[in-house]
C-alpha positions in Angstrom: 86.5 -134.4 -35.6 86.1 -132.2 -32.5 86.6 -135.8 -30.3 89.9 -136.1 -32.1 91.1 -132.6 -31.7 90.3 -132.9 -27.9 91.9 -136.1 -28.0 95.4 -135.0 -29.6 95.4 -131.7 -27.3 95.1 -134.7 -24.3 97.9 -136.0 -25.5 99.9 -133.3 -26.2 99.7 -131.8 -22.9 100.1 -135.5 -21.6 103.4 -135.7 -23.2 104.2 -131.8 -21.9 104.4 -133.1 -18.5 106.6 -135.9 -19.6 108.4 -133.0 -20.9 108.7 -131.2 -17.3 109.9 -134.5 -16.0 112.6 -135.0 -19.1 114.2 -131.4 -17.7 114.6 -132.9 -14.2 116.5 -135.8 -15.6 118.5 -133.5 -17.9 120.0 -132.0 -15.0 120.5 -134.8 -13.8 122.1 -136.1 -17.1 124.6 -133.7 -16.9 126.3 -135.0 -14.3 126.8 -138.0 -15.2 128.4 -136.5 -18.5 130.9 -135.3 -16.3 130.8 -138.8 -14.8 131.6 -140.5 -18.1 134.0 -138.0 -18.9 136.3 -139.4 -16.3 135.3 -142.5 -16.9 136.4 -142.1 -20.4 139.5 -140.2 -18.8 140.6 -143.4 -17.3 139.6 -146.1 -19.6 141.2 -144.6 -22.6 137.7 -144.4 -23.9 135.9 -141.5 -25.6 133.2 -139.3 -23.8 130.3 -140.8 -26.3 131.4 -144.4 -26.3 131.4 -144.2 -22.0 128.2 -141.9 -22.1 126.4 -145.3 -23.8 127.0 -147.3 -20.5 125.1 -144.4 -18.7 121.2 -144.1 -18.9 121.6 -140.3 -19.7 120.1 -139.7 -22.6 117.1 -141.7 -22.1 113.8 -141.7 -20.1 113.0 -144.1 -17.5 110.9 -147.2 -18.2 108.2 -146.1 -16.5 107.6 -143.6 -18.7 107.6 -146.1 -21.8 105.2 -148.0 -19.1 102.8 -145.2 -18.5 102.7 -144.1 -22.4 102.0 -147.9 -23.3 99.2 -148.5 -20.9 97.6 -144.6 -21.8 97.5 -145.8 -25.7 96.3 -148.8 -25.1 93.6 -147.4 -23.2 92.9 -144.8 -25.7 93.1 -147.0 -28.7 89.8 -148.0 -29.7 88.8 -143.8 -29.4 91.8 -143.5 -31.6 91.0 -146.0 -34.0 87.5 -144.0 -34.6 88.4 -141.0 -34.5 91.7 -141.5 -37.2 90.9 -143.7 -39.6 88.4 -141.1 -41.8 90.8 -138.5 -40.7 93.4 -141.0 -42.2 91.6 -141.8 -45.3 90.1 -137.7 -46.1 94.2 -136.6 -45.9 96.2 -139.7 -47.1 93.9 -140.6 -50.1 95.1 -137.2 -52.1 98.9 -138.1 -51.6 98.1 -141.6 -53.0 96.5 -140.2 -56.0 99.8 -138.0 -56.5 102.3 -140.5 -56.5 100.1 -143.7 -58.2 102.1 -145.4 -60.8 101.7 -144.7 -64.4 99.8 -148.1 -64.5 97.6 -147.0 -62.2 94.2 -145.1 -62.8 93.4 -144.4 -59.3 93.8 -145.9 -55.8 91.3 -145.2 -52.8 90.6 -146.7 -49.8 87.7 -148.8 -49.5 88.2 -149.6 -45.9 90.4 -148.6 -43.4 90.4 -149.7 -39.7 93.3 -149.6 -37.5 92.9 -152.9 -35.7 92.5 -153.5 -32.3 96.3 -153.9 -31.4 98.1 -150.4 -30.0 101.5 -149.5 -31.1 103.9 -149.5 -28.0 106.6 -147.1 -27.5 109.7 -148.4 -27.0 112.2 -145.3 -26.8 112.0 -142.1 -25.7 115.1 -139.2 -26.2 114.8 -135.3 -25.7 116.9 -132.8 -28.0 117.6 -129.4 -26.8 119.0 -127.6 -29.4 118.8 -124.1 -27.8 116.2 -121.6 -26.1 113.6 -121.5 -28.6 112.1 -124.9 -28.4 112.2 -128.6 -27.6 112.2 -131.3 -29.6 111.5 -134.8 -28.5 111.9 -138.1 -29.9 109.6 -141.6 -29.5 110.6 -145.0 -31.2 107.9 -146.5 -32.0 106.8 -150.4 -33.3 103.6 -151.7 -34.6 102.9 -155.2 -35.6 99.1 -154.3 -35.9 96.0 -155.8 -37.6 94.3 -153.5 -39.2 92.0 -154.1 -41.9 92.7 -151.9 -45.1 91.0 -152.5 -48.5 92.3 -150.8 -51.3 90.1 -150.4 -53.9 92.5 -149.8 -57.6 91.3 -149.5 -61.0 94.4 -150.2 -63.8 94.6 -147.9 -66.9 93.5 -151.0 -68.8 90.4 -150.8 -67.0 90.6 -153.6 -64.7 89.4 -152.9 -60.9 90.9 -154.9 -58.2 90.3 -154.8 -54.4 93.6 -155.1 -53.2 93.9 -155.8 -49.2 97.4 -154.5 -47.2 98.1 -157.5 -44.8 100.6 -158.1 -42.2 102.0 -154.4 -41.4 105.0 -154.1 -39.3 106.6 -151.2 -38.8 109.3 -149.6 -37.0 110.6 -145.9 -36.6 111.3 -143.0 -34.7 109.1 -140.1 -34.3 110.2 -136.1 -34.1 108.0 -133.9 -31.8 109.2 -130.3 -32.0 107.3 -128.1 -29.2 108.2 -124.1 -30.9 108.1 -121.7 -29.8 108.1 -121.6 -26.1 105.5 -119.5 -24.7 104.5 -118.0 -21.1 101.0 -119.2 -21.6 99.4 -122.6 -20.4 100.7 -125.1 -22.4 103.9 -123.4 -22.8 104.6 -123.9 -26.3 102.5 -122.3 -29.2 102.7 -125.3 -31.7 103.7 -128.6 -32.2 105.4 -129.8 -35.2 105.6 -133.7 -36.1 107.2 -136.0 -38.7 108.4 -140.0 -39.1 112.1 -138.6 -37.9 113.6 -142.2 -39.0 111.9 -145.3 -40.8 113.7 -148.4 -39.3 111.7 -150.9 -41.0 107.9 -151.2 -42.8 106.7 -154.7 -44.1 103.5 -155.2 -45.8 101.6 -157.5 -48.0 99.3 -157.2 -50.8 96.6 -160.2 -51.7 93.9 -159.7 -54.2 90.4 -160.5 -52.2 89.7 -163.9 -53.6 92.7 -164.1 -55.9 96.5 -164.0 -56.6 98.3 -160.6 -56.9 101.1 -162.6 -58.7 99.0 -163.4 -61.6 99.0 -159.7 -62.2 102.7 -158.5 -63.4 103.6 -155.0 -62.2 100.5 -154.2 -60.1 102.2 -155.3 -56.8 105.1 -153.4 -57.6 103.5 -150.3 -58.8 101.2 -150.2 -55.5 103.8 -150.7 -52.8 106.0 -148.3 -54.7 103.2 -145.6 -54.7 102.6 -146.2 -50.6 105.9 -145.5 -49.8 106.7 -142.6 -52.2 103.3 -141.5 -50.3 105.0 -142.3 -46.9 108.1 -140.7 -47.8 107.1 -137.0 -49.2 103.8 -136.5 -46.7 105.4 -137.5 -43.4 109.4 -138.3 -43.5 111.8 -136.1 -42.0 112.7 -133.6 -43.2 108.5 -133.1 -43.9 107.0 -132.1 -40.7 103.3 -132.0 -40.0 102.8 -128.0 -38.1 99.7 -128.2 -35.5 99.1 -124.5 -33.6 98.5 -124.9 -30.2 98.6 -121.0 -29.6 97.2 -119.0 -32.1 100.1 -117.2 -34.1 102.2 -117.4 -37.4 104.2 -120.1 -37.9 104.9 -120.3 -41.1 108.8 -120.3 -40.1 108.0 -124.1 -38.8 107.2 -124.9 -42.0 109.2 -127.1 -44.8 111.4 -125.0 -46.8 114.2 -125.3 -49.1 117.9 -124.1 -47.9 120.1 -124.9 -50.4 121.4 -126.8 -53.7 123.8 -129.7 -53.6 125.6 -129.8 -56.4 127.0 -133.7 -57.5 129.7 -134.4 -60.1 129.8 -138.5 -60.5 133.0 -138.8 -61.6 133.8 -142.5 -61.7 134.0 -146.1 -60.3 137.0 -148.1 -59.6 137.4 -152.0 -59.1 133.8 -152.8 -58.8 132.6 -156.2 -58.1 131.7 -158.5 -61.5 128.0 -159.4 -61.8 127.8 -161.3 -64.9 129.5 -165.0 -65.8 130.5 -163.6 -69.5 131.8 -160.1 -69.9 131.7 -157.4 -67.3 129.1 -155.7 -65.2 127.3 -152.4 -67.1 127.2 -150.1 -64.5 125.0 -147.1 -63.8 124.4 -145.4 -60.6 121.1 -144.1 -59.2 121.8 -140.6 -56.8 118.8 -139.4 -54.3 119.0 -136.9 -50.9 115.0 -138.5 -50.5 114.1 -141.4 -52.4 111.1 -139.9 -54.5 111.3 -141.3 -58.4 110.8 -137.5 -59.5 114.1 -136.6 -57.3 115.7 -139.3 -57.9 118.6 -138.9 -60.4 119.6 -141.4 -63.0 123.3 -141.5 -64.5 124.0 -143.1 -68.3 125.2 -147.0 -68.4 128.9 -147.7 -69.3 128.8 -151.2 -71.1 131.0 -154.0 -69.8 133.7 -151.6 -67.4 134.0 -152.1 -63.8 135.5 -148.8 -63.4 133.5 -146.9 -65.3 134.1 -142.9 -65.9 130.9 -141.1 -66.0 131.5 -137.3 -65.4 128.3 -136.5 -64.6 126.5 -133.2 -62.8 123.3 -133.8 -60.8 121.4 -130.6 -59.0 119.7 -131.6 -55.8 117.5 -129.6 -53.8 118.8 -129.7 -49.9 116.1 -128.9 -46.8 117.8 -129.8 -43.9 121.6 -130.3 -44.2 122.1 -131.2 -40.4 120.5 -134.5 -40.7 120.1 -135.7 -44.6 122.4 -137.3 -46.7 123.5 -138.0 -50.2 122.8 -142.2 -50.9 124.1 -143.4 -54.5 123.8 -146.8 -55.4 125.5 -148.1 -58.4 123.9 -150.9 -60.1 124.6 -153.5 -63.0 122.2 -153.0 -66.3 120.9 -156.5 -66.9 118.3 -155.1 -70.2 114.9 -156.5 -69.4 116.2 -158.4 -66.1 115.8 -156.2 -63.0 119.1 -154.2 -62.2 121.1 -156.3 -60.0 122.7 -153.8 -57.1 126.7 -153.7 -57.1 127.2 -151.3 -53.9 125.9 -148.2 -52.1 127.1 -145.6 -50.1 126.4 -142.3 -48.7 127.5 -138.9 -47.4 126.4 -136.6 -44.4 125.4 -133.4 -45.9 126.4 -131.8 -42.1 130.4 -132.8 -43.2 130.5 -130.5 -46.4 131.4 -127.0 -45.9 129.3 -124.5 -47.8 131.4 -123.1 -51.0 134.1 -125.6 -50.9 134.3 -128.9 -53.4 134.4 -132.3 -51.3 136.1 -134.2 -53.5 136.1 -138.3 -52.1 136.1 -141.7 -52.5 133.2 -143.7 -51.1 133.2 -147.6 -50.1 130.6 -149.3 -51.7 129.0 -151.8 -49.5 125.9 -154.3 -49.6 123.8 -152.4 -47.4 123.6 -148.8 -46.0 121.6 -150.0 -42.4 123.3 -153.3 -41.4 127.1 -153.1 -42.3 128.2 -156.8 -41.7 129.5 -157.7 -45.8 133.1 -157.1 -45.8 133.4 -158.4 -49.5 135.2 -155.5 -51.4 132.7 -154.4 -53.7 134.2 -151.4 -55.2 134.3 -147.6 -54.7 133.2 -144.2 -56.3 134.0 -141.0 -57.0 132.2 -137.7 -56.5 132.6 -134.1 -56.1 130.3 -132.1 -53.7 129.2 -128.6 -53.3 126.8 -127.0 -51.1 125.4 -123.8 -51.7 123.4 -122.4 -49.2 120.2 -119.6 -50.0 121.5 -116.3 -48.8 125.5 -116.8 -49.7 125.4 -116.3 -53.4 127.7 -113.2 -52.9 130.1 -114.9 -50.4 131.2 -117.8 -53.4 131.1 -118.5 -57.0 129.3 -121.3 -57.9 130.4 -122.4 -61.5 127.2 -124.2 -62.0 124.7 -121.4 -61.5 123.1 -119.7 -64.0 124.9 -115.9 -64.6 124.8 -113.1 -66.4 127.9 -113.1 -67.9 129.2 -110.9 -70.4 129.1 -111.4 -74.2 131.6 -110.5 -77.2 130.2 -107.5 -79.7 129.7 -110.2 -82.3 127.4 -111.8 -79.6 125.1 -109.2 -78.9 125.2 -108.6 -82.4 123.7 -112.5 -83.1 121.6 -112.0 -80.0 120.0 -108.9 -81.2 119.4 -109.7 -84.9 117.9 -113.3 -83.8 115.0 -111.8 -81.8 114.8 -107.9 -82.2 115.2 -107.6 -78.6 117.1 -105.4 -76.3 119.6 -105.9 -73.8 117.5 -105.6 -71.1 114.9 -108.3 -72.1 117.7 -110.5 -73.0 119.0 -110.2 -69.1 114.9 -110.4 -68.0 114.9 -114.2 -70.3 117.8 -114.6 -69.0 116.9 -115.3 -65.2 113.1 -116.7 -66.3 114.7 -119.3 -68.8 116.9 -122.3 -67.6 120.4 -121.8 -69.0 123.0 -124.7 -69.4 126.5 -122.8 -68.1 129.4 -122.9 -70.9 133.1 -122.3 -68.9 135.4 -122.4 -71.6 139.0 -121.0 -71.1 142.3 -121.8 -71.1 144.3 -124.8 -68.6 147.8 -125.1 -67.8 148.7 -128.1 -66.3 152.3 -127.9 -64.6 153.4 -131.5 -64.0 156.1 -131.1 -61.7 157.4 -134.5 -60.3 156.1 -137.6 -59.1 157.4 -139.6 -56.0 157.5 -143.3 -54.9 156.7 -144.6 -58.5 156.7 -148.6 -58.8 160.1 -150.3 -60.5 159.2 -151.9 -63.4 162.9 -153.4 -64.4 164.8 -155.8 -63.1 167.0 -153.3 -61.5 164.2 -151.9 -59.5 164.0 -148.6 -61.5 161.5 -146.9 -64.1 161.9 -144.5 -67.1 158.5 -142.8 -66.5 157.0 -140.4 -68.7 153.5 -138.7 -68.6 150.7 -138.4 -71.2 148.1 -135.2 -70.5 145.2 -134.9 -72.1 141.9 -133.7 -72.5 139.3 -136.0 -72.5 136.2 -134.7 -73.9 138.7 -132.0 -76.2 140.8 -135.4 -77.0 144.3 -132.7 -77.2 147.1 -134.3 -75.6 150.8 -133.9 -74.7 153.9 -135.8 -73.3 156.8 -135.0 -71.0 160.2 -136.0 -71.6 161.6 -139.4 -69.9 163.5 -139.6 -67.2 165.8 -141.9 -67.1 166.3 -144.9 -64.4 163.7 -142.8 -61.5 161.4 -143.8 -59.0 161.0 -140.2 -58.5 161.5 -137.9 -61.5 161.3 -134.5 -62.1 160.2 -132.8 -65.0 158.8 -129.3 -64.5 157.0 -129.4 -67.7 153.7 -126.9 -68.4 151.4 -127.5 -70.8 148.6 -125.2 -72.1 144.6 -126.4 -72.8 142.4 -124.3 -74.8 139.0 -126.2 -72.7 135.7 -125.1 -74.5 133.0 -126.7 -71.9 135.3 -126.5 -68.7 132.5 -128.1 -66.2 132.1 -131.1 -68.8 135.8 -132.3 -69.5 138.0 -134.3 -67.8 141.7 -133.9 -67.4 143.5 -137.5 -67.8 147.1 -138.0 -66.9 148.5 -141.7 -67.7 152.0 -142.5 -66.2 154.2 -145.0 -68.3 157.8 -146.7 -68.3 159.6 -146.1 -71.5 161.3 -149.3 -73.0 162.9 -149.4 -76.1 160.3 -151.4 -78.1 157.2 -149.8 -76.7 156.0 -148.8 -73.2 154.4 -150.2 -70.0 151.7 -148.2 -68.3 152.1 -147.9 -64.7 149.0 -146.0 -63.3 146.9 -143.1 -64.0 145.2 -139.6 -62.4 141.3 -138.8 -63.3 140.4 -135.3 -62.2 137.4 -132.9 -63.3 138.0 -129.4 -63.6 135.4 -128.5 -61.0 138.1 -127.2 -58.1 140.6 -125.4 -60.1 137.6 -123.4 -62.0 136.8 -122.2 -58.4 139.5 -121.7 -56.7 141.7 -120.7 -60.1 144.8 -122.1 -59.0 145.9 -125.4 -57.9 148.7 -127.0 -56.9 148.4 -130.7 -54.7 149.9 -133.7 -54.9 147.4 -136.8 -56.9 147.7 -140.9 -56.5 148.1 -142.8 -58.8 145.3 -145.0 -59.8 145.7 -148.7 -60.4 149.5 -148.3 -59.6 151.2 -149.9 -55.9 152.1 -147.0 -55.2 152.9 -143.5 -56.8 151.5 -140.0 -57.1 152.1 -137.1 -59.0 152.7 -133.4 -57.9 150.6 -131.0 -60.2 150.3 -127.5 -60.3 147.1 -126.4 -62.3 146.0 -122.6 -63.2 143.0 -121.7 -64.8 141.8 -118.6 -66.6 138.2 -118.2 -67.9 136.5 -116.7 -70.6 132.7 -118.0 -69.8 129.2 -117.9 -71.6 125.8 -119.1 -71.3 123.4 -120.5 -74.1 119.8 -121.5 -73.3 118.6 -125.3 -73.2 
């Protein structure tokens, strides 16, 4: 263990000088920013599209040479000295995330072959005074030999070898804080920044892991859930150089994304009879206890869900919100409709994000242009420490009760006030916004005809979908873009829950013809009490409606 401690420090202070070097070339760097900023200037061509024809941001390849040829030569120490420091620290975080049809999974051996990864990128970060951070792409098509001895909850105990690795990613080095003592920094922080690609095999020793239904499956889904929560980015791996407290370095929460699936439109058929049944699966990292599951809506291909999702957020510069909405095909696998995804580092803290995403095929390698749908979603991010800067309709508060009650409160448990507001903040509570909606629709604009004479008589039908109360406005008459200046008042008992529905139609004298539709949740005008904006028109040419909304609130809480 002491060879391998040496052995990292040799590398560490290895890389340091890289480091010196990198500061060198950053100067260096600089000016040709300015370079490719007239470049740019000229060729009609922005600063970070010009900057890519300029080696600025990168090492040079002798660096990438002199790293290769150092771990090469180190290997064989390396593969000594790891692999029981590899098995000791990555057999626990196996046994954490083993499936349920697992027992237990350890290694029986573990060698790292005799074929060194090779660097094949190296970038520098400098984010500001306080540290450096330093990034190496990485490949590995090794040969290792690893042995994984599992036992089934049936009883059954397999040796189950992991064959033809290759991997790709991108590695984070954070050297903080910087120190004026030898080697300059006090610790070094590490993670797997970015996981480009990992292949692997599984073969029973002496037989066929096919034979075996689930096992393969269950195995490779506990390796990388194992992967993915002891090493990924935003998880970082704190080594002390100098001796100190850095306990700041470490992994800690900073906020809560809140999620409202609203709805899909137009997505792409999957099955031959019927229509797809859709759910969607939402995850910031893809670990089955944080993953979040929505219900199925049989045989629609624009399903309305209206859905809230909590999610906890560690680092909102770099991760992201993926949701992928997939068919239900009952005891078939799920067959994937479409993904998509959103930068947590584009919301603003406090203010819904209300979108429409493009689903596509795949999130990494965007070349399917086949229109596979989109979805809806409302965002929120709440950072720790802002609580008093924003209300955030889906927190748990204290809020005030009627006489009658405190009076049910107090003669159900004998308690006082005080303990109530104590069980209050231990217990999870499930937030009730009830309250009253008006819902001014004031015109509409650019409506399609839908007459031979190239006019409308449109009308609008509001309602409530989860209080199913509804009202009309009047028509008006032979208008593409009528007026009506109509309110209408909603008493809403679960405000965060319901959905307000307004469906457009052409009156004709023997019936009606719809001509498009506005979904919206209740989310934005809860929080900001007072809407007015202008709303397309779903499943119409063209068209939207100018709304003005006002809300006023009379909330309570009730425990789950």
């Amino acid at each position: 263990m002491g060879f391998f401690v040496g052995l990292f420090l040799g590398v560490v202070i290895g890389v340091g000088l890289v480091m010196a070097f990198a500061h060198s070339e950053n100067a260096r760097s600089k000016r040709r920013g300015e370079l490719a900023a007239t470049v740019a200037a000229f060729s009609k061509m922005t600063v970070e599209d010009s900057r890519k024809l300029l080696p600025a941001e990168f090492y040079p390849s002798w660096v990438l040479n002199w790293l290769n040829v150092e771990l090469t030569k180190i290997w064989p120490y390396v593969n000594e000295a790891a692999s029981e420091l590899i098995r000791t620290s990555v057999e626990p975080v196996l046994e954490q995330y083993k499936s349920a049809v697992l027992s237990s999974l350890k290694f029986s051996k573990l060698t790292l072959g005799t074929v060194a990864p090779q660097f094949t990128g190296v970038s520098l970060i400098e984010d500001d005074n306080s540290g450096i951070t330093m990034e190496l792409e990485l490949q590995w098509d090794g040969n290792p030999s690893i042995i994984l001895d599992i036992r089934t909850r049936l009883g059954v105990s397999l040796p189950i070898q992991v064959k033809n690795i290759g991997f790709t990613g991108v590695f984070r080095l954070i050297f903080k804080p910087l120190v004026d003592e030898f080697p300059c920094f006090g610790a070094v922080s590490y993670s797997l920044r970015e996981k480009k690609k990992l292949d692997f095999t599984l073969k029973v020793v002496g037989g066929d892991i096919s034979s075996l239904p689930g096992i393969s499956d269950a195995i490779e889904g506990t390796i990388r859930d194992a992967i993915e929560d002891s090493i990924t980015w935003p998880v970082r791996k704190v080594v002390p150089i100098v001796p100190g407290d850095y306990s700041d370095l470490e992994l800690k929460p900073v906020g809560i994304l809140e999620v409202k699936l609203v709805q899909a439109r137009d997505l792409t058929n999957k099955d031959i009879i019927g229509k797809s049944d859709p759910y969607a699966v939402l995850y910031i990292r893809p670990l089955r206890d944080r993953m979040k599951t929505s219900k199925t809506i049989n045989n629609d291909l624009n399903p309305i869900w209206n859905e809230h999702f909590e999610f906890v957020v560690e680092d909102a510069s770099t991760q992201n919100l993926t949701i992928k909405v997939y068919d239900d095909e009952g005891l078939q696998p799920s067959e994937l409709i479409g993904c998509a995804h959103v930068s947590l580092k584009d919301l603003q803290p406090g203010k819904v994000k209300d979108v429409w995403l493009k689903l596509v095929k795949d999130l990494e390698i965007q070349r399917d242009k086949k229109d596979r749908g989109q979805v809806h979603v409302e965002l929120l991010f709440c950072p720790f420490g802002t609580e008093n800067d924003f209300s955030n309709p889906f927190a748990v508060q204290k809020f005030s009760m009627t006489s009658l009650e405190k009076a049910l409160k107090g003669s159900t448990n004998g308690t006082d006030t005080a303990n109530l507001d104590r069980t209050a903040t231990q217990r999870k509570k499930e937030v009730i916004v009830r309250g009253v909606l008006s819902v001014t629709v004031i015109s509409a604009e650019d409506l399609p005809a839908m007459d031979l004479m190239g006019k409308a008589d449109p009308f609008v039908v509001v309602r409530m979908k989860k209080a199913e109360t509804k009202n009309k406005t009047r028509v008006v008459n032979e208008s593409l873009n009528p007026t009506w200046n109509q309110t209408f008042d909603f008493v809403v008992e679960d405000g965060l829950h319901d959905m307000l529905m307004l469906e457009v139609y052409d009156h004709d004298t023997f019936g009606k013809d719809y001509m498009g539709r506005c979904i919206m949740t209740l989310t934005r005008v809860i929080m900001e009490g007072e809407v007015r904006d202008s709303f397309p028109l779903e499943g119409a040419k063209s068209g939207k409606i100018n709304l003005y909304l006002k809300w006023a609130a009379q909330p309570i809480f009730r425990d789950t």
